[in-house]
N, CA, C and O atoms as a Tinker XYZ file with bonds, in Angstrom:
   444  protein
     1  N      0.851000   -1.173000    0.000000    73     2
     2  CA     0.000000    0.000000    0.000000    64     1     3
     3  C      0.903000    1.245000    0.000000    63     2     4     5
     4  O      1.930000    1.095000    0.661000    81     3
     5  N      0.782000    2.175000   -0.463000    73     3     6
     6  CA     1.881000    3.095000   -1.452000    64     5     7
     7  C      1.091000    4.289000   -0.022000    63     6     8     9
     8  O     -0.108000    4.471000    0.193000    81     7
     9  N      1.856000    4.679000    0.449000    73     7    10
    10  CA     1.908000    5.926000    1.712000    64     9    11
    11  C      2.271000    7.401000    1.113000    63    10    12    13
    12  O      3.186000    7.513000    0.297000    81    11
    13  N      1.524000    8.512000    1.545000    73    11    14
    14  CA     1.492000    9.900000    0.719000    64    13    15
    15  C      1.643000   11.228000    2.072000    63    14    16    17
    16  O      0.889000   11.477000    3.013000    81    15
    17  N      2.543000   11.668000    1.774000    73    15    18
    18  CA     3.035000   12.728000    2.467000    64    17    19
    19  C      2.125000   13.784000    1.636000    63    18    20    21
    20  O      2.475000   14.149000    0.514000    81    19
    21  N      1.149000   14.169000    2.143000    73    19    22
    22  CA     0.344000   15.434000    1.821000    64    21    23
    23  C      0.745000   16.849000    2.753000    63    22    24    25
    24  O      0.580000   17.117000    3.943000    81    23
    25  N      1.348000   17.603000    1.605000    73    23    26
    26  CA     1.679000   19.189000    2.262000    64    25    27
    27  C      1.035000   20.466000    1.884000    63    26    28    29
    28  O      1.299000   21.045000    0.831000    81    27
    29  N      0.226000   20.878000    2.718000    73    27    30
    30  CA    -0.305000   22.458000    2.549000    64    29    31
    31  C      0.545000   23.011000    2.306000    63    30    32    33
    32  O      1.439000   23.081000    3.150000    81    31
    33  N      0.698000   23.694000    1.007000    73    31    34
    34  CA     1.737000   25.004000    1.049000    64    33    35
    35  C      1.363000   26.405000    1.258000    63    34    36    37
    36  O      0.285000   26.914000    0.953000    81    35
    37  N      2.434000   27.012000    1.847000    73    35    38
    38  CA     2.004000   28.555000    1.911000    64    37    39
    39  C      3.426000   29.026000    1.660000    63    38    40    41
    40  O      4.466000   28.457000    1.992000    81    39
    41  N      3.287000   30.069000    1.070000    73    39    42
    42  CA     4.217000   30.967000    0.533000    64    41    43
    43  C      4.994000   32.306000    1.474000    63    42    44    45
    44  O      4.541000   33.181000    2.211000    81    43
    45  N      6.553000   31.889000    0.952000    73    43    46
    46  CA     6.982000   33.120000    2.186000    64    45    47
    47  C      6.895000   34.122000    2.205000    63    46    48    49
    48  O      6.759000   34.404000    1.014000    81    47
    49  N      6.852000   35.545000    3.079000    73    47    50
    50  CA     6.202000   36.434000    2.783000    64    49    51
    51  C      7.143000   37.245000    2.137000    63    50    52    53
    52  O      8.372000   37.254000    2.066000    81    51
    53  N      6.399000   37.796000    1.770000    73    51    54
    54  CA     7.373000   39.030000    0.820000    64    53    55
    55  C      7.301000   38.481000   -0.789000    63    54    56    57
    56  O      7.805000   38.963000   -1.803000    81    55
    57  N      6.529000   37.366000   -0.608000    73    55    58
    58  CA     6.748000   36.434000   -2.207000    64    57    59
    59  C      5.589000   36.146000   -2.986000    63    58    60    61
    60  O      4.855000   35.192000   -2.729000    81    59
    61  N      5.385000   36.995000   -3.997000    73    59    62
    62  CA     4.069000   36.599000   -4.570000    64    61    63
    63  C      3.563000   35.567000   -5.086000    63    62    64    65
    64  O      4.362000   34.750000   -5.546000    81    63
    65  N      2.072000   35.263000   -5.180000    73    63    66
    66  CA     1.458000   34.107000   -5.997000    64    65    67
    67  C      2.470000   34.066000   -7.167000    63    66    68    69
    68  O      3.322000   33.178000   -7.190000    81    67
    69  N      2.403000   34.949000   -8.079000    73    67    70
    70  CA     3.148000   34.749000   -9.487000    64    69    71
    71  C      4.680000   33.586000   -9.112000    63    70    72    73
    72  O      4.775000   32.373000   -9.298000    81    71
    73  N      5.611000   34.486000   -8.591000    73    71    74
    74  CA     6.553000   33.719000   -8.050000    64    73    75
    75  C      6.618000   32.514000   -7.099000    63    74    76    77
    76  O      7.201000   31.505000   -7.495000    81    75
    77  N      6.114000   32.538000   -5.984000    73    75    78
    78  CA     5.806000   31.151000   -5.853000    64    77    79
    79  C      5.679000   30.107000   -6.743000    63    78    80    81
    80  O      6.716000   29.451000   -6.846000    81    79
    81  N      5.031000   29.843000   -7.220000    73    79    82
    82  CA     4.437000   29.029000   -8.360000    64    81    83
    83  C      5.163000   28.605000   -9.243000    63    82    84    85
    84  O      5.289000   27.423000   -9.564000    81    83
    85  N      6.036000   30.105000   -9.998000    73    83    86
    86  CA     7.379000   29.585000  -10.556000    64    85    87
    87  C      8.194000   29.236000   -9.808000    63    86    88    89
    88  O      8.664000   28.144000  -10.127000    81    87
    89  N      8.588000   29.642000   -8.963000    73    87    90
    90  CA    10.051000   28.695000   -8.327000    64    89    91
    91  C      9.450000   27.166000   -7.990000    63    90    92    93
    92  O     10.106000   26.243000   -8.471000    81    91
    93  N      8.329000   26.835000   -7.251000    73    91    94
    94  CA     8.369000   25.764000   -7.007000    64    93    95
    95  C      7.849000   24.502000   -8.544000    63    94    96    97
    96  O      8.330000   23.396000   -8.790000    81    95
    97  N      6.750000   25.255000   -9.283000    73    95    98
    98  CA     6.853000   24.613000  -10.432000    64    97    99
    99  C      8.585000   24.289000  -11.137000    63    98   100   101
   100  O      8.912000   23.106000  -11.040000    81    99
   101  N      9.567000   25.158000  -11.752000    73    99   102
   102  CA    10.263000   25.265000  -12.717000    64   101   103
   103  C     11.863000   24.957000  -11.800000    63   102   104   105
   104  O     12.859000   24.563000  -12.406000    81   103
   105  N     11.865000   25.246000  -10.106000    73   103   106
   106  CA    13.032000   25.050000   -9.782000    64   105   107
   107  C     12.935000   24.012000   -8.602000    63   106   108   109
   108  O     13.915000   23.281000   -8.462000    81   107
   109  N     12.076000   23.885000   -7.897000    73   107   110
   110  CA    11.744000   22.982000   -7.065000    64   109   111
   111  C     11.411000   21.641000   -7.511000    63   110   112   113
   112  O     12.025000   20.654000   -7.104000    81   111
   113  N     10.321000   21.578000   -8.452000    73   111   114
   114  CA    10.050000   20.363000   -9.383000    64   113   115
   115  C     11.449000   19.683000   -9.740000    63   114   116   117
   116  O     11.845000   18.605000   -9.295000    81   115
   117  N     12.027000   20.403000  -10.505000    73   115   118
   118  CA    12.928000   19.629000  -11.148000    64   117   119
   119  C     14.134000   19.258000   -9.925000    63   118   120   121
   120  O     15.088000   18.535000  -10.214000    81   119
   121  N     14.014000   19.672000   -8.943000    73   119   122
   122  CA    15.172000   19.207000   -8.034000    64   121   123
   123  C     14.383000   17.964000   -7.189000    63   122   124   125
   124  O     15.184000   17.121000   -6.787000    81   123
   125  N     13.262000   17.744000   -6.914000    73   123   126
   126  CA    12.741000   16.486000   -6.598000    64   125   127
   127  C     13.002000   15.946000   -7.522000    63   126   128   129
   128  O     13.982000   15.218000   -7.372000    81   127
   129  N     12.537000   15.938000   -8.577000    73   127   130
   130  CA    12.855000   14.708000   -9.989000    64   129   131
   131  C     14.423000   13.811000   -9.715000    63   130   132   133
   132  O     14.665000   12.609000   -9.607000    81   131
   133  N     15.337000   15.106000   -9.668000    73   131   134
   134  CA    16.822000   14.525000   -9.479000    64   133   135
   135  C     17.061000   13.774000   -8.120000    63   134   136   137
   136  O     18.185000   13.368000   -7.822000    81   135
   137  N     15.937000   13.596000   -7.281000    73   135   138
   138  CA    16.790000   13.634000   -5.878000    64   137   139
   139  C     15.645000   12.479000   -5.232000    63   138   140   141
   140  O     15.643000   12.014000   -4.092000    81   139
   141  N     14.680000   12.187000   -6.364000    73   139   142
   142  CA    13.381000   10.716000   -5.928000    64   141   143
   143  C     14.360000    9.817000   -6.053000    63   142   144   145
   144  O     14.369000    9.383000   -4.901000    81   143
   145  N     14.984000    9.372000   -6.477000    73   143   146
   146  CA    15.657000    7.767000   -5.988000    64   145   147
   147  C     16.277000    7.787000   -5.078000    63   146   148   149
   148  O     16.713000    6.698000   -4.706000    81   147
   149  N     16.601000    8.936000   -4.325000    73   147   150
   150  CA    17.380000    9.183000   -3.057000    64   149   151
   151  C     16.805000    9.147000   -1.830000    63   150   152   153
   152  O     17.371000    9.179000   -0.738000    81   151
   153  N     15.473000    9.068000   -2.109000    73   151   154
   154  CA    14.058000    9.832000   -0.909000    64   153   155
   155  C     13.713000    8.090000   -1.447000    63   154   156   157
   156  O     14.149000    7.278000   -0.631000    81   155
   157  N     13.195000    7.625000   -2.351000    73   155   158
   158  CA    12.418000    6.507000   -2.823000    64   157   159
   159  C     10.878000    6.929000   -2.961000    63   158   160   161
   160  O      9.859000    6.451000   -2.462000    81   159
   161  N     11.126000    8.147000   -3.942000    73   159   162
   162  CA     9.533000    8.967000   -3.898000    64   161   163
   163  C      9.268000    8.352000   -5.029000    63   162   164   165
   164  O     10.133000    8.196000   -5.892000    81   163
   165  N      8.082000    7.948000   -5.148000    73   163   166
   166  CA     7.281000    7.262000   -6.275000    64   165   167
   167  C      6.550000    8.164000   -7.052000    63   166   168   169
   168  O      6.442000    7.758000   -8.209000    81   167
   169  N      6.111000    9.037000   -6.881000    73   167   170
   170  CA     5.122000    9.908000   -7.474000    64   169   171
   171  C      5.321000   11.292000   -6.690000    63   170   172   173
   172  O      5.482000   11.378000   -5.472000    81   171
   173  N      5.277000   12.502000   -7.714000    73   171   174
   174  CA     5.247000   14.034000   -6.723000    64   173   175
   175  C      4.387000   14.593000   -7.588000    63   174   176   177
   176  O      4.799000   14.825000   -8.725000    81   175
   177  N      3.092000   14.906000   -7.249000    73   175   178
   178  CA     2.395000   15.592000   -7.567000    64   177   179
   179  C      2.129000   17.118000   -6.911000    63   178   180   181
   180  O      1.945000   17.179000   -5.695000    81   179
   181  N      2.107000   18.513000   -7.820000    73   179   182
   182  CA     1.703000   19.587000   -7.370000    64   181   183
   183  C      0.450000   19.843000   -7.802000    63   182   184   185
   184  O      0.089000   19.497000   -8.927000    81   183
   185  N     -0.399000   20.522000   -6.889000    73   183   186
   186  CA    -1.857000   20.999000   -7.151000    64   185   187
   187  C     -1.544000   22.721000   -6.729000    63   186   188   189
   188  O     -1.084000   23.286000   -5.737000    81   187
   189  N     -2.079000   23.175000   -8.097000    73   187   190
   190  CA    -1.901000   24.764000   -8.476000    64   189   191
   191  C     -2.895000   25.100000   -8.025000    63   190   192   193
   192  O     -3.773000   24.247000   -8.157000    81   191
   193  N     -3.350000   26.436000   -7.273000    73   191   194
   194  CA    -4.738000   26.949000   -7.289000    64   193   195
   195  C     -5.174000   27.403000   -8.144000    63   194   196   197
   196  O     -4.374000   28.156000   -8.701000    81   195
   197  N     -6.536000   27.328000   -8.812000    73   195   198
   198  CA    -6.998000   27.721000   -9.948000    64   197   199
   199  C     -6.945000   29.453000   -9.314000    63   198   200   201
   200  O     -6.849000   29.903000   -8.172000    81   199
   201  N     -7.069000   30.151000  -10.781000    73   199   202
   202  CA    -7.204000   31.726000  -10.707000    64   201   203
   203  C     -8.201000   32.509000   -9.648000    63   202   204   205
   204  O     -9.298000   32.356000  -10.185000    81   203
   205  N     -8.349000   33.016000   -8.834000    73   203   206
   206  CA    -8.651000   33.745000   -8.089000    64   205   207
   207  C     -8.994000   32.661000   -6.817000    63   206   208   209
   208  O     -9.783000   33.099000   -5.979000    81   207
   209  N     -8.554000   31.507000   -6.636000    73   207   210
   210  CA    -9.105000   30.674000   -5.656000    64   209   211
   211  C     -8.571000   31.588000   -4.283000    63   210   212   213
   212  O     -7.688000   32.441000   -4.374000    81   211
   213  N     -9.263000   31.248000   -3.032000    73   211   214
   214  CA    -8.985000   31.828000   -1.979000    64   213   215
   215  C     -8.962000   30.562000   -1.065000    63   214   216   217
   216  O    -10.004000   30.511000   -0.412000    81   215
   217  N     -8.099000   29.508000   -0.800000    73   215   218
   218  CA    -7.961000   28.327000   -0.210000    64   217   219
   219  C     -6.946000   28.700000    1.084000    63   218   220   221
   220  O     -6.270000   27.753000    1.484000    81   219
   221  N     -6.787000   29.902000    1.730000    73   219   222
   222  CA    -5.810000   30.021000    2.123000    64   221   223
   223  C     -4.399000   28.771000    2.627000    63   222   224   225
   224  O     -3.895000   28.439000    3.700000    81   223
   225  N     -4.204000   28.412000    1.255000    73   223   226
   226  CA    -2.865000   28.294000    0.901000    64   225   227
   227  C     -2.483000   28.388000   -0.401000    63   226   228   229
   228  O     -3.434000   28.387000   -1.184000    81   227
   229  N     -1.627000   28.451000   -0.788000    73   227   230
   230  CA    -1.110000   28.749000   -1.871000    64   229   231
   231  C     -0.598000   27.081000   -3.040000    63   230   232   233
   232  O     -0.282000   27.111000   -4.229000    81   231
   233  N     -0.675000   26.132000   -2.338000    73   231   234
   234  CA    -0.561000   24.768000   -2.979000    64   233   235
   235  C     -0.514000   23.354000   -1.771000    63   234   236   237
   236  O     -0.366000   23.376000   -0.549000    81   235
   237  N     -0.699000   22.258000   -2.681000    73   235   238
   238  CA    -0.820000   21.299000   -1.872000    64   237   239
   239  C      0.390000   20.184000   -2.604000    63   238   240   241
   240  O      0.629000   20.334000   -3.802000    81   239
   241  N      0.883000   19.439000   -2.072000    73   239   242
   242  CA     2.095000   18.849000   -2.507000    64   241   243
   243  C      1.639000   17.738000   -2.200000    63   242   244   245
   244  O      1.433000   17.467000   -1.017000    81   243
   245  N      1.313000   16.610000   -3.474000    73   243   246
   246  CA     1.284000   14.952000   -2.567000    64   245   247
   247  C      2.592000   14.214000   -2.682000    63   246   248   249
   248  O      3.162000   14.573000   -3.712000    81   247
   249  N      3.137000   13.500000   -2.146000    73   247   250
   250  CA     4.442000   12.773000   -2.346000    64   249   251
   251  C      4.581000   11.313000   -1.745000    63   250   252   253
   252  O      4.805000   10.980000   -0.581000    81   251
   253  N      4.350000   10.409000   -3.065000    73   251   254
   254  CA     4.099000    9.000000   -3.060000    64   253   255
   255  C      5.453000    8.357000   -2.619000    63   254   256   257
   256  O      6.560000    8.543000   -3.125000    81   255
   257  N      5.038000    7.368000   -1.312000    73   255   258
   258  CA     6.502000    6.472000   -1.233000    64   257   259
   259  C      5.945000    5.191000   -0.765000    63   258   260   261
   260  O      4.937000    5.148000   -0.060000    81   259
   261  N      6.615000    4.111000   -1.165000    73   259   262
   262  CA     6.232000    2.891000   -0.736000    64   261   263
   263  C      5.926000    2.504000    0.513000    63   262   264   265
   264  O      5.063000    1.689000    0.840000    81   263
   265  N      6.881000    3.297000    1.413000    73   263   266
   266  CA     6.109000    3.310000    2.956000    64   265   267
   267  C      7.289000    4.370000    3.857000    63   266   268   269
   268  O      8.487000    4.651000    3.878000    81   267
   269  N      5.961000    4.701000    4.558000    73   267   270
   270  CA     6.901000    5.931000    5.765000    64   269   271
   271  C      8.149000    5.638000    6.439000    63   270   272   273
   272  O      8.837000    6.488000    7.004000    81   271
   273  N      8.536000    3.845000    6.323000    73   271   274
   274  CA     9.786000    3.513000    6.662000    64   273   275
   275  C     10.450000    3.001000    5.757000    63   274   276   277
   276  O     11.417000    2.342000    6.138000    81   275
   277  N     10.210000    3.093000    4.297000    73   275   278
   278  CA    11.501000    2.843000    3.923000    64   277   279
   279  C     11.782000    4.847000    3.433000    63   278   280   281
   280  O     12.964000    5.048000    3.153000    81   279
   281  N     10.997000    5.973000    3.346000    73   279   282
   282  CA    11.848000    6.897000    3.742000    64   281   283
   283  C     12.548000    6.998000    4.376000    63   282   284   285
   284  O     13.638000    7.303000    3.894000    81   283
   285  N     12.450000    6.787000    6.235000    73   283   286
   286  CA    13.085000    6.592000    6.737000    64   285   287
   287  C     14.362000    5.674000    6.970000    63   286   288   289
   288  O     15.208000    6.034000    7.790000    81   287
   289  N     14.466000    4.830000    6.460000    73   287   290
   290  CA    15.753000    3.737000    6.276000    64   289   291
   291  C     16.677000    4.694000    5.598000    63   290   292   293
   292  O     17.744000    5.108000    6.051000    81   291
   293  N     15.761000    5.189000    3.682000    73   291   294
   294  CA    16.681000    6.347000    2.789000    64   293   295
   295  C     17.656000    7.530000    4.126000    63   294   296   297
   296  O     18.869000    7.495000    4.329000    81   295
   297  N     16.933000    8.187000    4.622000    73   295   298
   298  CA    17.208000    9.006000    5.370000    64   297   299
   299  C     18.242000    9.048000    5.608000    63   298   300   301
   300  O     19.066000    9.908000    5.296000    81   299
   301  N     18.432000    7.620000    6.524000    73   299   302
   302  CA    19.610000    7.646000    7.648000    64   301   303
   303  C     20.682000    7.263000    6.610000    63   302   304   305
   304  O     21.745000    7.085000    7.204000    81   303
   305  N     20.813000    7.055000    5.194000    73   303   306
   306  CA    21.832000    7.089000    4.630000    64   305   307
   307  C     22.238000    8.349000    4.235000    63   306   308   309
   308  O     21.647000    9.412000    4.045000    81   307
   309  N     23.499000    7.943000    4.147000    73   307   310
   310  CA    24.510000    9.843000    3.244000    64   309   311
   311  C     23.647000   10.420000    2.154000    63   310   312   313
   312  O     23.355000   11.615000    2.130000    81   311
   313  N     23.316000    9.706000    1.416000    73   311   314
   314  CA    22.653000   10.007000    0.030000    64   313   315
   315  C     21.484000   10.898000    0.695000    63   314   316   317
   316  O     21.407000   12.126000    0.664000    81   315
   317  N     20.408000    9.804000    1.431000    73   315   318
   318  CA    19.695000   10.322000    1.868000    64   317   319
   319  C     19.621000   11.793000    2.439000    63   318   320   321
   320  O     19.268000   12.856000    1.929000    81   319
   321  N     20.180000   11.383000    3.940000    73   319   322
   322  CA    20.455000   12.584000    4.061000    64   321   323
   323  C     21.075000   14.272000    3.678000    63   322   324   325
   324  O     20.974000   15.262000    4.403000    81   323
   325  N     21.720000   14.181000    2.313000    73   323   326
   326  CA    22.427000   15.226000    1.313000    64   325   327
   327  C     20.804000   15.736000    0.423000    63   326   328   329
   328  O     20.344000   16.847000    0.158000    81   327
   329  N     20.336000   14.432000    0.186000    73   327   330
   330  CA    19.229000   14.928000   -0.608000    64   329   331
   331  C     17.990000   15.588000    0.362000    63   330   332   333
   332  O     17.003000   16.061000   -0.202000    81   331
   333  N     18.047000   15.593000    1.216000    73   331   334
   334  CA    17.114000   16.055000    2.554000    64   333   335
   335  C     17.671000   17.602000    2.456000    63   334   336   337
   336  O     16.951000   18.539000    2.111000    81   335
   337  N     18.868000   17.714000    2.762000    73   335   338
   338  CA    19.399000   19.177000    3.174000    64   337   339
   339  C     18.766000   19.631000    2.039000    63   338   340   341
   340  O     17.825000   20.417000    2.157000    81   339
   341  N     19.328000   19.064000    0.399000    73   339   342
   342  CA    18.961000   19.985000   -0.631000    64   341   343
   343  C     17.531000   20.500000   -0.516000    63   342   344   345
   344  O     17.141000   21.646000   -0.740000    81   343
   345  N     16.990000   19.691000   -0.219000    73   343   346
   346  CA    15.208000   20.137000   -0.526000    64   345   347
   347  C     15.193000   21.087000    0.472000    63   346   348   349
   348  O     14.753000   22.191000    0.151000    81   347
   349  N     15.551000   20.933000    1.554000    73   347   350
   350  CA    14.963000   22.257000    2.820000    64   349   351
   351  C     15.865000   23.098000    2.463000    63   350   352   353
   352  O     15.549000   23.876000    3.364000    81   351
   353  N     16.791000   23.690000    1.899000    73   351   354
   354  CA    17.335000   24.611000    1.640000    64   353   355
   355  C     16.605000   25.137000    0.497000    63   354   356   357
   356  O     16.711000   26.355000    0.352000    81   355
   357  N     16.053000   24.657000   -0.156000    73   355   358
   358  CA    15.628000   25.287000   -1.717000    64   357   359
   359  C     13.800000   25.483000   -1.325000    63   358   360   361
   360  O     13.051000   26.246000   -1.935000    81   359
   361  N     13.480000   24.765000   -0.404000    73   359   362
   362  CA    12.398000   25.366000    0.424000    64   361   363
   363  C     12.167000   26.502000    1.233000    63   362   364   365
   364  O     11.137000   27.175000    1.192000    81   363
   365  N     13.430000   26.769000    2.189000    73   363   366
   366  CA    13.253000   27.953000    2.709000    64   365   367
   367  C     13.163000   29.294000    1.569000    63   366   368   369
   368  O     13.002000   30.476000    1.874000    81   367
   369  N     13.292000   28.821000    0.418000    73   367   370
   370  CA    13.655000   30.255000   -0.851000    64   369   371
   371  C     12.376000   30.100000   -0.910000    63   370   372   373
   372  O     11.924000   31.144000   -1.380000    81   371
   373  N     11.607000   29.426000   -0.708000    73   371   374
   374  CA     9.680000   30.184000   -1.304000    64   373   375
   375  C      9.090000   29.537000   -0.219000    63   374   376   377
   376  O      8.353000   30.375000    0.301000    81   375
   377  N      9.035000   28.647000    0.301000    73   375   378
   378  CA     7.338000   28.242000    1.231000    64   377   379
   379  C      7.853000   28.850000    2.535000    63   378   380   381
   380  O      9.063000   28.976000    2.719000    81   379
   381  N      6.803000   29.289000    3.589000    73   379   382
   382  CA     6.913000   29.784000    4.696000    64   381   383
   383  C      7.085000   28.078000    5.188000    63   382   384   385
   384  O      6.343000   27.243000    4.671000    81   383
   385  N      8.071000   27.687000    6.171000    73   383   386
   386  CA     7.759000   26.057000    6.432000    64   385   387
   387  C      7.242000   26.219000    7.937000    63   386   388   389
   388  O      6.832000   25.145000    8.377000    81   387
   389  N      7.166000   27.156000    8.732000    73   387   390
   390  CA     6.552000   27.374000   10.054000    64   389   391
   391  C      4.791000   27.514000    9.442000    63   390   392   393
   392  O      4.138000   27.043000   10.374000    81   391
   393  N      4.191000   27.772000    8.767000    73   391   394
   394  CA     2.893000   27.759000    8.982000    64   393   395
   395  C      2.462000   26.383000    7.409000    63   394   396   397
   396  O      1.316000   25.946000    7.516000    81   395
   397  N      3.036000   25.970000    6.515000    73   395   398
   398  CA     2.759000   24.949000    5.552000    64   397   399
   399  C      2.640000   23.529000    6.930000    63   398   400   401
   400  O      3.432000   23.374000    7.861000    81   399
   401  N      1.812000   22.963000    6.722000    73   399   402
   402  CA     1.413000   21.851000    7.317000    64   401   403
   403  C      1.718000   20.632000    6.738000    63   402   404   405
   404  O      1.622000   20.767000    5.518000    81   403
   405  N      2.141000   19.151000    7.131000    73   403   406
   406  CA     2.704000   18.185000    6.497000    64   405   407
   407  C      1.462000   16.897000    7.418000    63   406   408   409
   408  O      1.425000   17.015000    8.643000    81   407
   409  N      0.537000   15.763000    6.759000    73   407   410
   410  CA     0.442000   15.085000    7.561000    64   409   411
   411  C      0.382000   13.432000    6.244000    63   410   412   413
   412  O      0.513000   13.485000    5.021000    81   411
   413  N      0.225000   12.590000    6.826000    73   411   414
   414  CA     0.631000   11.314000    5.953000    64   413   415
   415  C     -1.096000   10.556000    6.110000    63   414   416   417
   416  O     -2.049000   10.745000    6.866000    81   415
   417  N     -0.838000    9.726000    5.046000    73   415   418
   418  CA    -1.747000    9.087000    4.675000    64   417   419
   419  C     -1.702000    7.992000    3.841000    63   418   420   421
   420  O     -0.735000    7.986000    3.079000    81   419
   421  N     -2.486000    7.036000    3.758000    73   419   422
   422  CA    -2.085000    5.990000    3.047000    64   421   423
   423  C     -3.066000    5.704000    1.950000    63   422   424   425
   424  O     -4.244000    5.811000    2.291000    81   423
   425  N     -2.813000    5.334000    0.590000    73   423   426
   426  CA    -3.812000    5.261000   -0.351000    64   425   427
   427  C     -4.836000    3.891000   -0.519000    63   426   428   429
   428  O     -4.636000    2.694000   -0.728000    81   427
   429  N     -5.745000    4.536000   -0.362000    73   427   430
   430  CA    -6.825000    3.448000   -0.582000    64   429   431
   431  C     -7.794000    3.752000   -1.750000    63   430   432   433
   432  O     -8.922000    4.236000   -1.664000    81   431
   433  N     -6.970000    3.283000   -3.109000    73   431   434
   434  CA    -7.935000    3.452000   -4.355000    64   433   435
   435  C     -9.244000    2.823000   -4.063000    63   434   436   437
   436  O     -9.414000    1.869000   -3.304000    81   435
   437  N    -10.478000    3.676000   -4.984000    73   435   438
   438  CA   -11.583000    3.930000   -4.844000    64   437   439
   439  C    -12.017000    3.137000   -6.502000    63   438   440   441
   440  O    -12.667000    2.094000   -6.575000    81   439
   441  N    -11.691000    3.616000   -7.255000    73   439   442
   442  CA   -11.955000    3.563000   -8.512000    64   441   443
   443  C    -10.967000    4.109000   -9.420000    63   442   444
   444  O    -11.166000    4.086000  -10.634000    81   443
């Protein structure tokens, strides 16, 4: 059963919708891409807010892994852990990470 790190995003201040969106679409995206076999992320999906939505947040991040412990196993390796720093460093450049919320869940297809 494939486990999903679901994240509210919110944006840091001083940083607009416009920008947000690009950095994490065009510079964030592509640094997960390079750095999923390191994490053992199966799937990263971003959800954009449609135009004038008022959801107070600014995006939702799902992030597919085979299970919450074999992230954790990744982790505690070098790899792991190098690819950890990268992401929270290139996070603090756009999401506020004190108010974006992170909680897990596990998929149970429906149809």
């Amino acid at each position: 059963m494939t486990e999903v790190m679901v994240v509210a995003l919110r944006r840091r201040v001083g940083l607009s919708p416009e920008a947000f969106l690009t950095h994490w679409r065009d510079i964030h995206a592509p640094l997960v891409r390079g750095l999923a076999s390191d994490l053992g992320i199966e799937h990263y999906v971003q959800l954009h807010p449609e135009a004038g939505a008022e959801a107070g947040w600014d995006g939702v991040a799902l992030v597919s892994f085979q299970s919450r412990a074999d992230l954790e196993r990744r982790l505690a390796t070098p790899a792991g852990r190098a690819a950890a720093r990268q992401l929270r460093s290139d996070e603090a450049r756009f999401l506020d990470t004190v108010t974006s919320i992170t909680w897990w869940g596990s998929e149970h297809p429906i149809f």
